[in-house]
N, CA, C and O atoms as a GROMACS GRO file, in nm:
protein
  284
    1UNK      N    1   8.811   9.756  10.584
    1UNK     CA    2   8.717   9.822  10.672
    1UNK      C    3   8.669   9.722  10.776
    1UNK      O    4   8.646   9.602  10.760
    2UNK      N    5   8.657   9.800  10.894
    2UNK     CA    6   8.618   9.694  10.982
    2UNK      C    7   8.490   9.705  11.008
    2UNK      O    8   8.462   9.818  10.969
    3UNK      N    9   8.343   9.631  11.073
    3UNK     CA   10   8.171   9.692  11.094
    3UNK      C   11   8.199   9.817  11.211
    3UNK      O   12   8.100   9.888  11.228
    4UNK      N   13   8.310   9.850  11.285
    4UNK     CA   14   8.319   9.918  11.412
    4UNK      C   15   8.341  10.113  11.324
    4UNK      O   16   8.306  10.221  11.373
    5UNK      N   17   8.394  10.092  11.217
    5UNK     CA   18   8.462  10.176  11.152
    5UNK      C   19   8.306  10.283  11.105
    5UNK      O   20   8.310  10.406  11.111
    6UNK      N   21   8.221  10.229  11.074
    6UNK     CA   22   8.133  10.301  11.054
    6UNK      C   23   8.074  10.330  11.155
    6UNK      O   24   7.989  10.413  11.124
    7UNK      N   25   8.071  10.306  11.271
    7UNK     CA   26   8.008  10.357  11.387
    7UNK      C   27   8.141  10.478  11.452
    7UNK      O   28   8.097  10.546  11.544
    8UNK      N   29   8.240  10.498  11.426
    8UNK     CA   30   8.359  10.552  11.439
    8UNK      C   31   8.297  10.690  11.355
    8UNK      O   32   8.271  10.798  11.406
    9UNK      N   33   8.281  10.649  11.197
    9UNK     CA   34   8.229  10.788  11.134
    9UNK      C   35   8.096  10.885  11.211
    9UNK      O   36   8.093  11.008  11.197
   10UNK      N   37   8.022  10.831  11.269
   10UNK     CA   38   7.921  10.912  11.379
   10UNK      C   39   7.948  10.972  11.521
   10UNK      O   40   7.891  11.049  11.598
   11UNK      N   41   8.069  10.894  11.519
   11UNK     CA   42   8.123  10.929  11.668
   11UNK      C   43   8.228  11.004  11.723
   11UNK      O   44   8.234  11.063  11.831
   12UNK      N   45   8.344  10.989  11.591
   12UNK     CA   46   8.473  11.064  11.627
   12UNK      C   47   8.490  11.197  11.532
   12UNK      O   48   8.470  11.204  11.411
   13UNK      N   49   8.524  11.282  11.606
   13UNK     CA   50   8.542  11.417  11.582
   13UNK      C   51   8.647  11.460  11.496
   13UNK      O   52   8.752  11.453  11.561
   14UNK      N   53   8.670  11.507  11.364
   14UNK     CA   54   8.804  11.611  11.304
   14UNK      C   55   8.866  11.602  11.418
   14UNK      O   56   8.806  11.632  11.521
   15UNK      N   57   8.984  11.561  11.420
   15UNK     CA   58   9.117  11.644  11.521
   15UNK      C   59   9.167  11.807  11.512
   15UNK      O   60   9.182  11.907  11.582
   16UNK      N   61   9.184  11.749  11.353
   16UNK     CA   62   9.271  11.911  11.357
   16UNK      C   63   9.201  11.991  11.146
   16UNK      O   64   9.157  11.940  11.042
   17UNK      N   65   9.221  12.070  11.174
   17UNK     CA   66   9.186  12.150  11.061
   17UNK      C   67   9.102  12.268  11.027
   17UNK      O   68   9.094  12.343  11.124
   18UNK      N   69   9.041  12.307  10.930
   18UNK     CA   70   8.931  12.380  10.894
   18UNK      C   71   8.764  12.343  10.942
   18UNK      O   72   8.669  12.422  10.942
   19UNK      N   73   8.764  12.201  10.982
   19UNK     CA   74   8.670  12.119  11.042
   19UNK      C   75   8.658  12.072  11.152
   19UNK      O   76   8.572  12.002  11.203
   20UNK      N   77   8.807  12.141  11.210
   20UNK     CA   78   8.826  12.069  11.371
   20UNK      C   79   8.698  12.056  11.456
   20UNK      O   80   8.617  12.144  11.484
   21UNK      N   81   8.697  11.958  11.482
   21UNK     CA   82   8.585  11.939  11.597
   21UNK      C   83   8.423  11.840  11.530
   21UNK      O   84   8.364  11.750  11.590
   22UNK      N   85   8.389  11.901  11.393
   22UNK     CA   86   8.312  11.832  11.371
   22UNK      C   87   8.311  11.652  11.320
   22UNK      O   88   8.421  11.601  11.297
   23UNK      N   89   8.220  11.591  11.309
   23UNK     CA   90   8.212  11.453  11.327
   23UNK      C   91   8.248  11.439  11.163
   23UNK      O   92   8.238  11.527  11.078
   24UNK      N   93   8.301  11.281  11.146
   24UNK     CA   94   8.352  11.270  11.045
   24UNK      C   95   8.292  11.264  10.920
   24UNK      O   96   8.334  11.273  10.804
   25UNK      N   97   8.124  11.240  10.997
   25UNK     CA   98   8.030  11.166  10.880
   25UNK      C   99   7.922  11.279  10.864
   25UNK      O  100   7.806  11.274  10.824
   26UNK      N  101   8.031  11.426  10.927
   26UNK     CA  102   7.950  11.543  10.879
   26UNK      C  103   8.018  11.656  10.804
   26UNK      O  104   7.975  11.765  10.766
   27UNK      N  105   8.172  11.579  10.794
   27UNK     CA  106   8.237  11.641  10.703
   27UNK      C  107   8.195  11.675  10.576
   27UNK      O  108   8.107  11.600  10.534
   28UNK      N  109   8.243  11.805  10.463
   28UNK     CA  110   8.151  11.843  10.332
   28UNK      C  111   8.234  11.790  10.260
   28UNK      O  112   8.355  11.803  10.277
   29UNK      N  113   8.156  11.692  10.128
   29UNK     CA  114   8.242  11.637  10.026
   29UNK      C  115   8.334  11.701   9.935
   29UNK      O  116   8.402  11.639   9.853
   30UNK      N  117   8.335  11.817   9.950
   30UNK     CA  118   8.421  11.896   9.866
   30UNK      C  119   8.556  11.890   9.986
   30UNK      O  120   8.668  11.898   9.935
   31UNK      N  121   8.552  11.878  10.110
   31UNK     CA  122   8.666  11.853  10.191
   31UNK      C  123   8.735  11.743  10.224
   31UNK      O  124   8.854  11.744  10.253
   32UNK      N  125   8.666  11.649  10.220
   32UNK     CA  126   8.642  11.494  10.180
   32UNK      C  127   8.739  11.457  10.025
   32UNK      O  128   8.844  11.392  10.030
   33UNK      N  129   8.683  11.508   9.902
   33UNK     CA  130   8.787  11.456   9.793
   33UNK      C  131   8.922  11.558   9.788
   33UNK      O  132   9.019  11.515   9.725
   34UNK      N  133   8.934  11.695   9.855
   34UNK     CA  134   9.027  11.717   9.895
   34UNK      C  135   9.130  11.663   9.927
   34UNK      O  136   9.240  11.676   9.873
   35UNK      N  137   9.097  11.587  10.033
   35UNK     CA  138   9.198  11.469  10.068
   35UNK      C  139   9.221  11.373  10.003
   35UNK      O  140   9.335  11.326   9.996
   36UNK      N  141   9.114  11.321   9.940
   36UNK     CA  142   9.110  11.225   9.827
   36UNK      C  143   9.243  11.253   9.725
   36UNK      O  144   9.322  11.164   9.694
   37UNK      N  145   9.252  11.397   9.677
   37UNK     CA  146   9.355  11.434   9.549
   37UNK      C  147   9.456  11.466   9.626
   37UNK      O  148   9.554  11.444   9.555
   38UNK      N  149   9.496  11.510   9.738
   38UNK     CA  150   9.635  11.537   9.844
   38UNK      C  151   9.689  11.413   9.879
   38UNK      O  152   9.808  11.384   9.879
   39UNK      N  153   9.573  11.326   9.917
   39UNK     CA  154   9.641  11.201   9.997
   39UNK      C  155   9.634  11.226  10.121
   39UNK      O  156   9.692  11.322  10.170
   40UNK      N  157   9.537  11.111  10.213
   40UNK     CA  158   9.475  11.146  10.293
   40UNK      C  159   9.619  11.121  10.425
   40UNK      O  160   9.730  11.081  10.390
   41UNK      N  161   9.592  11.146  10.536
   41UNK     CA  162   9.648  11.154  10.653
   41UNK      C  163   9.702  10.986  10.712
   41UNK      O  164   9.625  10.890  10.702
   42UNK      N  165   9.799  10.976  10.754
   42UNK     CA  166   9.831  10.849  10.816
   42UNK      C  167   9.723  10.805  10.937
   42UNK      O  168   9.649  10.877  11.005
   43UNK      N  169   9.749  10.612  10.938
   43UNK     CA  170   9.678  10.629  11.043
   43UNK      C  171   9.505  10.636  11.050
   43UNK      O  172   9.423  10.672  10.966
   44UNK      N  173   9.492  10.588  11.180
   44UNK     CA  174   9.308  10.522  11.150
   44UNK      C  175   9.259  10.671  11.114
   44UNK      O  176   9.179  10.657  11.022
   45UNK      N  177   9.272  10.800  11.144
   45UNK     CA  178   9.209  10.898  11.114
   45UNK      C  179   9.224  10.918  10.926
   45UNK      O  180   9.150  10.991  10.859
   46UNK      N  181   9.300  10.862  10.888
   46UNK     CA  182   9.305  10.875  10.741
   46UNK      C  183   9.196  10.779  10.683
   46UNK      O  184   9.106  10.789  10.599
   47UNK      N  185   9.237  10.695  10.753
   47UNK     CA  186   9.125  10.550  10.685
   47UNK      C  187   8.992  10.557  10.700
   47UNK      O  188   8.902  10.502  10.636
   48UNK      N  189   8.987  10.631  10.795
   48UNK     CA  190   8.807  10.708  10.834
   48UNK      C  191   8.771  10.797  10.721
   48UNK      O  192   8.675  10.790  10.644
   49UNK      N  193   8.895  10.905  10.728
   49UNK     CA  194   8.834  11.016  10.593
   49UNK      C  195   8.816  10.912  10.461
   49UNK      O  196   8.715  10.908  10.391
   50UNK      N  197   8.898  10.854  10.449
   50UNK     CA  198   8.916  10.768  10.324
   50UNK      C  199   8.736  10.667  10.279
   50UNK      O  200   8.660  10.675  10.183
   51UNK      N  201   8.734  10.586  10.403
   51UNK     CA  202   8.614  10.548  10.442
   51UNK      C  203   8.462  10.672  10.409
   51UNK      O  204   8.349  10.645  10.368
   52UNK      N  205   8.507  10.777  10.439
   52UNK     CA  206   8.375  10.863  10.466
   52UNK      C  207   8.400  10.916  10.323
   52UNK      O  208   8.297  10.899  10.257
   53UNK      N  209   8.513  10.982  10.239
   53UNK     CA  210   8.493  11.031  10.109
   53UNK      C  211   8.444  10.897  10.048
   53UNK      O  212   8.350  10.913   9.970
   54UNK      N  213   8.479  10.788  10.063
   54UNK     CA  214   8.420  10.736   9.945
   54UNK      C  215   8.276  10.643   9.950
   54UNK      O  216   8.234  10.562   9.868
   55UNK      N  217   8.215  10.691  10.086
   55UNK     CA  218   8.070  10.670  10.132
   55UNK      C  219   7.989  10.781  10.039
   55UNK      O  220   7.897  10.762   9.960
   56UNK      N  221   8.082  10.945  10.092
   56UNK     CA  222   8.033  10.961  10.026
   56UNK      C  223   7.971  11.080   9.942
   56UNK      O  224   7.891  11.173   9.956
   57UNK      N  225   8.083  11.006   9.815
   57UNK     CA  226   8.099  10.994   9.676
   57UNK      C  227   8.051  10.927   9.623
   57UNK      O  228   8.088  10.946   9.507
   58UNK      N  229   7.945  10.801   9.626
   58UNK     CA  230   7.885  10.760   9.622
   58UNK      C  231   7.805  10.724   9.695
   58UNK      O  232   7.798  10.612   9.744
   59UNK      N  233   7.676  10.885   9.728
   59UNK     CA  234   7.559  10.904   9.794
   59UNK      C  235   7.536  10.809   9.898
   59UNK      O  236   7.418  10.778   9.914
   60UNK      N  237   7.608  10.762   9.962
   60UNK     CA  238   7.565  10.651  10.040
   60UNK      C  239   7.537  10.680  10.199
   60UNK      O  240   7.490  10.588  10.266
   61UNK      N  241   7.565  10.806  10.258
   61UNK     CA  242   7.598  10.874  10.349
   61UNK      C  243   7.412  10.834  10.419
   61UNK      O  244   7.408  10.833  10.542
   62UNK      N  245   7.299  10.810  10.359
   62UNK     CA  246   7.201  10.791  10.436
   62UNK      C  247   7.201  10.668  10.529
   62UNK      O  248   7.130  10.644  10.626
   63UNK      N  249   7.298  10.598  10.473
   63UNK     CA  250   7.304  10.441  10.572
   63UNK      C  251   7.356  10.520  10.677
   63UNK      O  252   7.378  10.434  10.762
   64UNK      N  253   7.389  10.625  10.726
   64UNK     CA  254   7.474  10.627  10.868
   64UNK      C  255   7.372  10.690  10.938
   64UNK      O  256   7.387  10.720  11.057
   65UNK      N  257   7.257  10.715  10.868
   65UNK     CA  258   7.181  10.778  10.958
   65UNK      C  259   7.152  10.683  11.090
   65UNK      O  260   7.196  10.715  11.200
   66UNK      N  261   7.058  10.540  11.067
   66UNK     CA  262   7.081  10.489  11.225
   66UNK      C  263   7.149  10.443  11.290
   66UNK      O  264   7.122  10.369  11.385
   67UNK      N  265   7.296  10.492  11.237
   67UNK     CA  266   7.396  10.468  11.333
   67UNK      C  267   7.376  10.599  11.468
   67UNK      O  268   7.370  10.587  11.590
   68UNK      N  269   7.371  10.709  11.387
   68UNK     CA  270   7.347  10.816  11.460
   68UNK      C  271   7.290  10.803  11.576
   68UNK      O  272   7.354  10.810  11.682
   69UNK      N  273   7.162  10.782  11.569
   69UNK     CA  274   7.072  10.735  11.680
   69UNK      C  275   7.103  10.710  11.791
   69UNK      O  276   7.085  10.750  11.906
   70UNK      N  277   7.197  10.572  11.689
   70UNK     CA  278   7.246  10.474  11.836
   70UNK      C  279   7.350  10.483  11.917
   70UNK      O  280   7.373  10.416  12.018
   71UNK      N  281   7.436  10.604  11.849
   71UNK     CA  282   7.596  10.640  11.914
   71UNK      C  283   7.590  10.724  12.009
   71UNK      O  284   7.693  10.760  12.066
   0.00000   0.00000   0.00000
């Protein structure tokens, strides 16, 4: 993980799917370990979901709040 990667989860949008369009770090965890048990997508957009299910899967999803703010 890189420190840029979590500012990435507030900022970059689903590409494509059932979620298209919304932000990554507002994706629902039930869509999130989805990918988790499929195997997530190639590529930095995988490593983001990957990054964000396992933020959070372990409740951790309030640290991104002041990222929000600032993006």
């Amino acid at each position: 993980m890189e420190p840029e990667d979590l500012k990435k989860l507030v900022s970059r949008k689903m590409p494509f799917g059932k979620y298209e369009g919304w932000l990554i770090a507002d994706l629902p965890g039930p869509y999130l370990n989805w990918f988790a048990r499929e195997g997530f997508p190639q590529g930095e957009i995988g490593r983001l979901l990957a990054l964000m299910q396992e933020i959070d899967h372990n409740g951790l999803s309030p640290l991104l709040d002041p990222l929000r703010s600032s993006s």
